[in-house]
C-alpha positions as CSV (number, residue, x, y, z in Angstrom):
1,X,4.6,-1.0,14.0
2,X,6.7,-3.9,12.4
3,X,4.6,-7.0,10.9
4,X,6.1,-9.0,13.8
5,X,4.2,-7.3,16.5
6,X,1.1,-7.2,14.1
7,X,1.2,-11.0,13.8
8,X,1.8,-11.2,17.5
9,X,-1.7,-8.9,18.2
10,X,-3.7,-11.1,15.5
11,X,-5.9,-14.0,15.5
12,X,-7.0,-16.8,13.4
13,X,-9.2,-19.1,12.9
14,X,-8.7,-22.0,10.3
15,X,-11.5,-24.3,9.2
16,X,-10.2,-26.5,7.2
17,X,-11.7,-30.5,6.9
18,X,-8.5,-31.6,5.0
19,X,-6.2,-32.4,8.3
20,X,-2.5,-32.5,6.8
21,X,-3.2,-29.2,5.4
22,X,-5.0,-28.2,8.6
23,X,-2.1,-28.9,10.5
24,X,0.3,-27.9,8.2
25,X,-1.4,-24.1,8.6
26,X,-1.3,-24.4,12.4
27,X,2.1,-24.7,12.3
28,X,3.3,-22.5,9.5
29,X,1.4,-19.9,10.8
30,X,2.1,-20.2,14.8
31,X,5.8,-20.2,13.6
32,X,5.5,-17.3,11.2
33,X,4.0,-15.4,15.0
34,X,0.1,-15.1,14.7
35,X,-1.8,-16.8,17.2
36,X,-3.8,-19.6,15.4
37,X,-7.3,-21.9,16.4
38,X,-8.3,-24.4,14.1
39,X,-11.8,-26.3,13.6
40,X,-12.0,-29.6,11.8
41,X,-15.6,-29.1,9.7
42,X,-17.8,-26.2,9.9
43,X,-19.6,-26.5,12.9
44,X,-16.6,-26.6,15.0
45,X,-15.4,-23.4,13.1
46,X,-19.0,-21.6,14.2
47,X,-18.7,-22.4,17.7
48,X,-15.0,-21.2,17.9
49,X,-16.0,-18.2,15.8
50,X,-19.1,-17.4,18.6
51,X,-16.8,-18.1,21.7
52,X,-13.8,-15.8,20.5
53,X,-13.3,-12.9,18.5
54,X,-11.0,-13.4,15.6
55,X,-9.3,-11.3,13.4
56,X,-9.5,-13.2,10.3
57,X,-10.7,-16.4,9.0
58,X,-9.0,-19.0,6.7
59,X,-12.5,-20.7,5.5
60,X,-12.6,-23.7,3.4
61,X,-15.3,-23.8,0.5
62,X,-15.8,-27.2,0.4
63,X,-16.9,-29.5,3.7
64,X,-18.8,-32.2,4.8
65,X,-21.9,-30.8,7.2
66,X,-21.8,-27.3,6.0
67,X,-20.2,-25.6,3.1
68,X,-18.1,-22.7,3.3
69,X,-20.3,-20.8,1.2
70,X,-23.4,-21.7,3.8
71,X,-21.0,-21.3,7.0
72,X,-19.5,-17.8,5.4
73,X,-23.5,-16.5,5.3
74,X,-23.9,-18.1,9.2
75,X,-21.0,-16.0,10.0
76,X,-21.9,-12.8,9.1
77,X,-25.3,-12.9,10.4
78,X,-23.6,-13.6,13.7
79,X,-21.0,-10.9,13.6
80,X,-18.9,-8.7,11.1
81,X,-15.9,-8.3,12.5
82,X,-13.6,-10.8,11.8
83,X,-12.1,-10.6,7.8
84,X,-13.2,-14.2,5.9
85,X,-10.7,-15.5,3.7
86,X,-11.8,-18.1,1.8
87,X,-10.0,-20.9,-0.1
88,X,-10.8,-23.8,-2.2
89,X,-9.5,-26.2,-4.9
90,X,-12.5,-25.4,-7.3
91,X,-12.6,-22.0,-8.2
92,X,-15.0,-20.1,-10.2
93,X,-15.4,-16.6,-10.8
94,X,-18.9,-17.4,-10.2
95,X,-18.0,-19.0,-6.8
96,X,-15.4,-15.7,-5.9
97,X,-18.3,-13.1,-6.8
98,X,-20.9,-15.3,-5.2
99,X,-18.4,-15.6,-1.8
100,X,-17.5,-11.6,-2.0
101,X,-21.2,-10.8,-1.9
102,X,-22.1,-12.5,1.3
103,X,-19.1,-10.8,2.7
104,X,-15.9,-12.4,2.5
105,X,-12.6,-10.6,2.3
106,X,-10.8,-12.4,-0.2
107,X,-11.0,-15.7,-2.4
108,X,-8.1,-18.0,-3.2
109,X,-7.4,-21.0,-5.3
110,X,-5.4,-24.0,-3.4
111,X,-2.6,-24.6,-3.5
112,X,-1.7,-21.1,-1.9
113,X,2.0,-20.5,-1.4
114,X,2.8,-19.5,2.2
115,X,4.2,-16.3,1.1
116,X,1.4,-15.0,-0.6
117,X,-1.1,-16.4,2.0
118,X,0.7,-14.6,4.4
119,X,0.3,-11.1,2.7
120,X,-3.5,-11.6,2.8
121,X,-3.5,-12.0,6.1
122,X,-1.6,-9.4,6.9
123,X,-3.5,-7.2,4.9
124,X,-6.9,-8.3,6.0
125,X,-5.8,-7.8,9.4
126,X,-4.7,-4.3,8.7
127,X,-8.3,-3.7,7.4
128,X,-9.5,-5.6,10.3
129,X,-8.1,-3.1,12.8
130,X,-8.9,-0.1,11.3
131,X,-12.3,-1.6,11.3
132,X,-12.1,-2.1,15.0
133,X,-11.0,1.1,15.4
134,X,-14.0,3.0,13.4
135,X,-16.2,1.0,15.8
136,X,-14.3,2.3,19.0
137,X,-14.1,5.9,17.4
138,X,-18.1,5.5,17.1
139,X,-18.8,4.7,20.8
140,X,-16.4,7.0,21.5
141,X,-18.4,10.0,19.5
142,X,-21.5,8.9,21.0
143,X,-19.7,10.6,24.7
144,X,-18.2,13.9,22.4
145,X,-19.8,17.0,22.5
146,X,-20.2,19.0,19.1
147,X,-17.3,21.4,19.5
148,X,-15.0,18.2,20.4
149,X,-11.8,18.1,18.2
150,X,-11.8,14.8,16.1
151,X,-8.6,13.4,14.8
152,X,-5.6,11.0,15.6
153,X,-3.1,12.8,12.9
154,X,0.5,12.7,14.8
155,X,0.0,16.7,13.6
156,X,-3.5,17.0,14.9
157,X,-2.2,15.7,18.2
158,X,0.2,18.1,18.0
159,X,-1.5,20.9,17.8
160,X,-4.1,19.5,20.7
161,X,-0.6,19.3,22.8
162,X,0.1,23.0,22.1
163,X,-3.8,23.7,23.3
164,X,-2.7,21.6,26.5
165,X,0.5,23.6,26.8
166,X,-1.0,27.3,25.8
167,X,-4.7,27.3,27.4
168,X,-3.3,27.5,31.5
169,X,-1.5,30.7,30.3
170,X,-2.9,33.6,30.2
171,X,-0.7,35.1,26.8
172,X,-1.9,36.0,23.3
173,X,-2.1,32.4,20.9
174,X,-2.2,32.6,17.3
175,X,-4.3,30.2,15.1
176,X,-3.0,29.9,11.6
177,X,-4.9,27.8,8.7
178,X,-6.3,27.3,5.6
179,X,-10.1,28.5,5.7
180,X,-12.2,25.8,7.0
181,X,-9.7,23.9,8.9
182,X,-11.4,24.4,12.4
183,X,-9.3,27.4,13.8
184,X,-12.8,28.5,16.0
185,X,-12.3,24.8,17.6
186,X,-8.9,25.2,18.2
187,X,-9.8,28.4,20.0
188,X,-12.5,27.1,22.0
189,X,-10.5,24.4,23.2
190,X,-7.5,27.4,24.0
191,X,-10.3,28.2,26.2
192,X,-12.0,25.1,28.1
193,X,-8.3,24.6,28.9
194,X,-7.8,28.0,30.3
195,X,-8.8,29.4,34.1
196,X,-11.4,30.9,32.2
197,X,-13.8,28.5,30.7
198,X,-16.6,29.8,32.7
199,X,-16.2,32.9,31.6
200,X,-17.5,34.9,28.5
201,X,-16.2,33.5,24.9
202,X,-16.6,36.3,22.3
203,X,-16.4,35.9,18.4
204,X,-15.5,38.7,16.1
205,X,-15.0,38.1,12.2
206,X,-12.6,40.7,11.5
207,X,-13.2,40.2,7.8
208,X,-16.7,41.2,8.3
209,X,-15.9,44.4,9.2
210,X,-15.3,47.7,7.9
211,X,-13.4,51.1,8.2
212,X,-16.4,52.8,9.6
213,X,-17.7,50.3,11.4
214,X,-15.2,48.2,13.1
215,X,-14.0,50.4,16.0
216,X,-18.0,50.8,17.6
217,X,-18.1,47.1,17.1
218,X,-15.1,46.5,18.8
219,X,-15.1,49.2,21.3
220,X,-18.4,50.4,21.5
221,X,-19.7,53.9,21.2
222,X,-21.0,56.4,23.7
223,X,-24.7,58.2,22.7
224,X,-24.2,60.7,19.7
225,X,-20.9,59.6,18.7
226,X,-22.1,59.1,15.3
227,X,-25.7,60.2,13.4
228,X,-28.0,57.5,14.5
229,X,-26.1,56.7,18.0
230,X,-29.3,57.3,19.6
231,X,-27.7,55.4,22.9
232,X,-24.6,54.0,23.9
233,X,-23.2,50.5,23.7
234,X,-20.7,48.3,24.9
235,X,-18.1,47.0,22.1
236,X,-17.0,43.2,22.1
237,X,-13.9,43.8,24.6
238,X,-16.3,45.2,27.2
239,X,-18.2,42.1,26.5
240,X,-15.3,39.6,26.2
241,X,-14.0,41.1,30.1
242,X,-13.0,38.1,32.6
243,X,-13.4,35.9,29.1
244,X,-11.8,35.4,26.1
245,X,-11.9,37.3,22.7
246,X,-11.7,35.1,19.6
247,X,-10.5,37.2,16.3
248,X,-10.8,35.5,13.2
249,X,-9.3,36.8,10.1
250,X,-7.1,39.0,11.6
251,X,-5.1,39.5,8.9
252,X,-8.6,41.6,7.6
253,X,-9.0,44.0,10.2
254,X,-8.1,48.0,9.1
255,X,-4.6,49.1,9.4
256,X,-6.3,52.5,11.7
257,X,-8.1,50.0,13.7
258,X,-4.4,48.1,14.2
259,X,-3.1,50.6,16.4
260,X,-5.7,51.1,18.9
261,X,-5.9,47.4,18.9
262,X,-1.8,47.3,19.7
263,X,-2.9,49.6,22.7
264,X,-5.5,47.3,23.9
265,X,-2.8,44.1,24.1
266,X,0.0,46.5,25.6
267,X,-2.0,48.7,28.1
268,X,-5.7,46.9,28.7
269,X,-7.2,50.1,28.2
270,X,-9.6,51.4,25.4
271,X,-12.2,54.1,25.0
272,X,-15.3,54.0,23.2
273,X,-16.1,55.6,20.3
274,X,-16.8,60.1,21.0
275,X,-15.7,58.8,24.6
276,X,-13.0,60.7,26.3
277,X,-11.8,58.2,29.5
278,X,-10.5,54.7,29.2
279,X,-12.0,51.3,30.3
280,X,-9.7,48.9,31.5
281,X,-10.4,45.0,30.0
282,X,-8.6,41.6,31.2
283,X,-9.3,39.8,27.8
284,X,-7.7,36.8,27.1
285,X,-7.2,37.1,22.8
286,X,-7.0,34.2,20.5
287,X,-6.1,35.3,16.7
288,X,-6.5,33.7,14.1
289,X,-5.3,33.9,10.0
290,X,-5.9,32.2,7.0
291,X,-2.5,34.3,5.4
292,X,0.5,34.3,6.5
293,X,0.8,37.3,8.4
294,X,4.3,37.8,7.4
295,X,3.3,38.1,4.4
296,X,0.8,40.6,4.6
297,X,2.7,42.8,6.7
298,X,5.8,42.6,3.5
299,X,2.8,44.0,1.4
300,X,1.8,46.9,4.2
301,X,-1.2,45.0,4.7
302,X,-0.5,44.1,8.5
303,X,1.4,46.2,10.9
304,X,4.9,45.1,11.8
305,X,4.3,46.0,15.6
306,X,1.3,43.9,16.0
307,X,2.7,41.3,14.2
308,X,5.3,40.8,16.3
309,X,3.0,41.6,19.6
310,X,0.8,38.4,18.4
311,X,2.9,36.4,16.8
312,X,4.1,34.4,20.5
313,X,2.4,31.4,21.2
314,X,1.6,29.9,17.8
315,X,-0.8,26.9,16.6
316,X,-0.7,25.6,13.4
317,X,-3.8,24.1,11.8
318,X,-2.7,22.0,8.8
319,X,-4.9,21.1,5.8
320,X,-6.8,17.9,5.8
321,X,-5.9,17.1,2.7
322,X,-1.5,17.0,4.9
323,X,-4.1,14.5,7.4
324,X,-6.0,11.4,5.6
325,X,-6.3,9.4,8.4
326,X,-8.6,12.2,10.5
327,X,-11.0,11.9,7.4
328,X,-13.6,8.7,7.8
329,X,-12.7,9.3,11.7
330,X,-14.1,13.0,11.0
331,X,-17.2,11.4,8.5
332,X,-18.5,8.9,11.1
333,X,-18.7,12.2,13.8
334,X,-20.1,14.4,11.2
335,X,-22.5,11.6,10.6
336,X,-23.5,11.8,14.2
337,X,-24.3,15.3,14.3
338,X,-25.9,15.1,10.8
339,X,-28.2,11.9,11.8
340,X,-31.4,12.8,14.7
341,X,-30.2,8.8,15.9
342,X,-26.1,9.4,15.9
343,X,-23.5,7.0,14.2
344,X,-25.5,4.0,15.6
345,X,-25.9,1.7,12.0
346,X,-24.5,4.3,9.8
347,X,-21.6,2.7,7.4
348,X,-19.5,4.2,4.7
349,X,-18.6,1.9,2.2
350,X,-15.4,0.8,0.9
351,X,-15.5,2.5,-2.5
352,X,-16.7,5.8,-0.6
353,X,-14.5,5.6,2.3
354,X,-11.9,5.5,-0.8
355,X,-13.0,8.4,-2.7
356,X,-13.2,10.3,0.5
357,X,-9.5,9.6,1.3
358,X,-8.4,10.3,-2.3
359,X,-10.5,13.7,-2.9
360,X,-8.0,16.8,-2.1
361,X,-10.4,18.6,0.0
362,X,-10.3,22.6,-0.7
363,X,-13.0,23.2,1.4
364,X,-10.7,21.6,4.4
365,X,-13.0,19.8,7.3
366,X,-16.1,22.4,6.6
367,X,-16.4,20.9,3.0
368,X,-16.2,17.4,4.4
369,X,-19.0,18.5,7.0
370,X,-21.3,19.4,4.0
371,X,-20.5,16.6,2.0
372,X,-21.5,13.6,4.6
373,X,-24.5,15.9,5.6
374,X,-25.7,15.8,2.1
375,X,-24.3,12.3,1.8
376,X,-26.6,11.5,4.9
377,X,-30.1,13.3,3.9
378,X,-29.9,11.8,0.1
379,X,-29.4,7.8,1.5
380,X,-32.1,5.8,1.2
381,X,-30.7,3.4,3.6
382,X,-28.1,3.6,6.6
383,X,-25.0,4.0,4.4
384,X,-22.7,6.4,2.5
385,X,-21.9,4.6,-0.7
386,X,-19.7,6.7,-3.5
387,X,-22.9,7.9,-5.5
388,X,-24.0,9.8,-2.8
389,X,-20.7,11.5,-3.4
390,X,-19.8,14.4,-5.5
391,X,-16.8,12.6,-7.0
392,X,-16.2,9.0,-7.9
393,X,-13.5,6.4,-7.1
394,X,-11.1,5.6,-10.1
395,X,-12.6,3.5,-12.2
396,X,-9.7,1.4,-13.4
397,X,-7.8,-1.4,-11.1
398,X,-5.4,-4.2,-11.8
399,X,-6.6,-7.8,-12.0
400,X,-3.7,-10.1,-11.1
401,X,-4.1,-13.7,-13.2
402,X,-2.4,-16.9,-12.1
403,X,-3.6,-20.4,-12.7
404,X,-5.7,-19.6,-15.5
405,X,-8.2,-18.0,-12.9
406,X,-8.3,-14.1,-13.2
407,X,-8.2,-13.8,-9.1
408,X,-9.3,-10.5,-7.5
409,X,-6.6,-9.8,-5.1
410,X,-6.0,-6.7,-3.7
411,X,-8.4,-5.1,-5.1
412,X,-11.7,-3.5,-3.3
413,X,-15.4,-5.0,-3.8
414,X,-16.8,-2.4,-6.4
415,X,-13.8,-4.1,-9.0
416,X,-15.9,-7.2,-8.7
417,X,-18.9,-6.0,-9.6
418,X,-17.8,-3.9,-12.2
419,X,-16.2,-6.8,-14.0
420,X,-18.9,-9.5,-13.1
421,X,-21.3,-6.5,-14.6
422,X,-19.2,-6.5,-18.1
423,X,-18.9,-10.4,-18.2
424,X,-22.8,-10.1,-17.9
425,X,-23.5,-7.6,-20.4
426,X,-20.9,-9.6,-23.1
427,X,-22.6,-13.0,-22.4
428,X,-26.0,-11.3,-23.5
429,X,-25.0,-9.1,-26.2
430,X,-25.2,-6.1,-24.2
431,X,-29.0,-6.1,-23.9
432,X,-29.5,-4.2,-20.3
433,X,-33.2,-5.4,-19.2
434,X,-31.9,-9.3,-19.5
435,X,-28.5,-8.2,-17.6
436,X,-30.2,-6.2,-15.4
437,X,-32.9,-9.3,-14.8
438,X,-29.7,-11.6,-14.3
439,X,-28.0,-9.4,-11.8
440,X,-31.3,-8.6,-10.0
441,X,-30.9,-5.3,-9.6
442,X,-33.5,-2.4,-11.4
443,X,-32.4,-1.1,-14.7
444,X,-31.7,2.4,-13.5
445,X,-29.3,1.2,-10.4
446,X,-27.8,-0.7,-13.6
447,X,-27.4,2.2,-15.7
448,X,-25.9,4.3,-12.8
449,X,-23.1,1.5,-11.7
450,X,-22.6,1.7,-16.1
451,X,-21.9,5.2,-16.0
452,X,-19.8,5.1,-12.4
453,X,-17.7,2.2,-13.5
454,X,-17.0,3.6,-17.0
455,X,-18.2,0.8,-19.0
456,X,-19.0,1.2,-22.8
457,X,-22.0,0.5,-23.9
């Protein structure tokens, strides 16, 4: 999507008392295609802000009535959706870090050049969508079941396309992915799309099984087929009959166990184990590999036959790690099913929704599960922040200077504190208790933020 059509979606509110410069951002920004309000002192700007829902807000610091710093608090208590941008001719770091922490956006020193205004915007209204959308994908979990598949990946919707095209048929489909990935979703959804989601669904771990006994699982065994056969019992495709039969780790199963297995697809017929007639199945099968089965069948580890016999209608898992944008979509539902009261108040925090999209996930969307579960039971308070984490966000950022003022532009929150921590510590000598007094916060919450943000001491 082009900027122009962004600009054309986004709205703004400017409060601003000054009116030459008030009108002078009405019409710079109407021309430059976002669609602007303006408020002439802050109570103005507060009534706008509770009739209409903005995107972002160009808020003045400095008023007559109501300060921006007083107005900015007023705001957030009402709602948290719009991104505050706030601006003034007197800046102070002390002013910027005081302004951040009652939640604005971004701070800037007047006079701002068009240009540069402009790339705030647009990138506070990029956050300001996502945002929007995070509180859409919330309600929108709160109607999911748990074996929903959650992701908006052009790749993931691809693959839910295949499920769409694949499930009415009654052929063969092969699941391939990394382990952890969610094949076992991606073959109960081959199923709730198929003419036979009322019917039995069956799960076999072919990896789990062995050369002695694999076929009586599979196929059952009649009484005395084997010592300790004391009565017969019907395998997983006798089970699976009218349904489907999901086989995971296919790739695993024995090369004897192959062939009868080949016989099943072609003829629909089996017998059990020390049985001597055939039982005729309809079984749907889904497959699924974590190898490539080409591979294994180079190294005599898969048969060529049933390779080819399975290898039809294909669906391709990718890593999440090839999907960033299905992770915090996938966090906020795994916070759901982790949390007895859903989403509802949970947040994940800019510095952990960043170390979540950086991590390379090995463990694919199982690990992720794990991690915001853990994440979840080890919060004190409604919120994933990155110590609950078991990796950090970097701990190094660039600071842009102009003016003289060291200006925090994009950049995330947790640089702020991190330098406004260090400026503290210098100004008293590095003694912890007094900085720790000064930024009223405990010593040990101090010590951890030390250690996370890598500062020397």
């Amino acid at each position: 999507m082009s900027s122009i059509v962004k600009r054309k979606e986004a709205k703004i509110l400017v409060v601003e008392d000054e009116k030459p410069l008030r009108e002078l951002l009405e019409m710079e920004l109407s021309r430059s295609g976002y669609k602007v309000e303006t408020a002439a002192d802050g109570y103005a700007g507060l009534e706008l802000y509770r009739q209409e829902v903005f995107n972002v807000v160009l808020l003045d610091m400095r008023m007559p009535g109501i300060d921006g710093l007083e107005l900015l608090k007023q705001m957030r208590a009402e709602t948290t959706i719009p991104e505050i941008i706030v601006f003034t001719g007197h800046g102070t770091i002390e002013t910027a870090v005081e302004s951040i922490k009652f939640g604005a956006y971004d701070y800037l020193t007047k006079p701002v050049k068009l240009e540069e205004l402009e790339m705030v915007i647009d990138k506070a209204c990029e956050k300001n969508r996502l945002r929007m959308e995070n509180m859409s994908l919330k309600l929108e979990i709160n109607k999911l079941d748990q074996h929903r598949i959650v992701g908006k990946s052009v790749v993931i919707q691809k693959a839910l396309e295949a499920v769409r095209r694949y499930g009415p048929t009654d052929e063969h489909v092969l699941i391939c992915g990394e382990s952890g990935a969610g094949k076992e979703l991606f073959a109960r959804a081959v199923h709730d799309s198929s003419n036979r989601i009322n019917k039995p669904f069956v799960t076999v771990n072919c990896g789990r099984l062995n050369v002695n006994t694999a076929e009586s699982e599979l196929f059952g065994h009649v009484q005395g087929a084997f010592t300790g056969a004391s009565k017969g019992r019907a395998g997983l495709f006798e089970l699976a009959d009218t349904g489907t039969l999901f086989m995971d780790e296919i790739s695993e199963m024995p090369l004897d166990v192959q062939v009868k297995l080949l016989r099943i697809l072609e003829t629909g017929n089996f017998r059990r184990l020390g049985g001597n007639h055939d039982i005729s199945v309809n079984v749907r099968f889904v497959f699924a590999s974590n190898k490539k089965l080409e591979e294994c069948v180079s190294r005599g580890e898969f048969r060529e036959d049933l390779y080819h016999r399975i290898n039809l209608l294909v669906i391709n898992i990718p890593p999440l790690r090839e999907r960033p944008e299905d992770i915090i979509p996938l966090a906020y539902y795994f916070l759901k099913t982790a949390s007895e009261s859903g989403c509802e108040g949970w947040e994940i925090s800019d510095e952990a929704m960043a170390a979540l999209c950086a991590y390379t996930w090995p463990g694919n969307v199982r690990e992720l599960r794990n991690v915001i579960r853990r994440a979840s039971i080890l919060a004190v308070e409604p919120i994933i922040s990155s110590d609950l984490l078991p990796f950090s966000p970097p701990k190094v950022a660039p600071i842009r200077v102009t003016s003289g003022l060291s200006e925090y532009q994009d950049t995330p929150l947790w640089v702020v504190e991190r330098d406004h921590i260090q400026k503290v510590l210098e100004r008293l000598d590095g003694n912890k208790s007094k900085a720790a007094k000064v930024l009223e916060i405990d010593r040990k919450t101090l010590y951890t933020k030390l250690e996370r943000y890598g500062i020397a001491t």
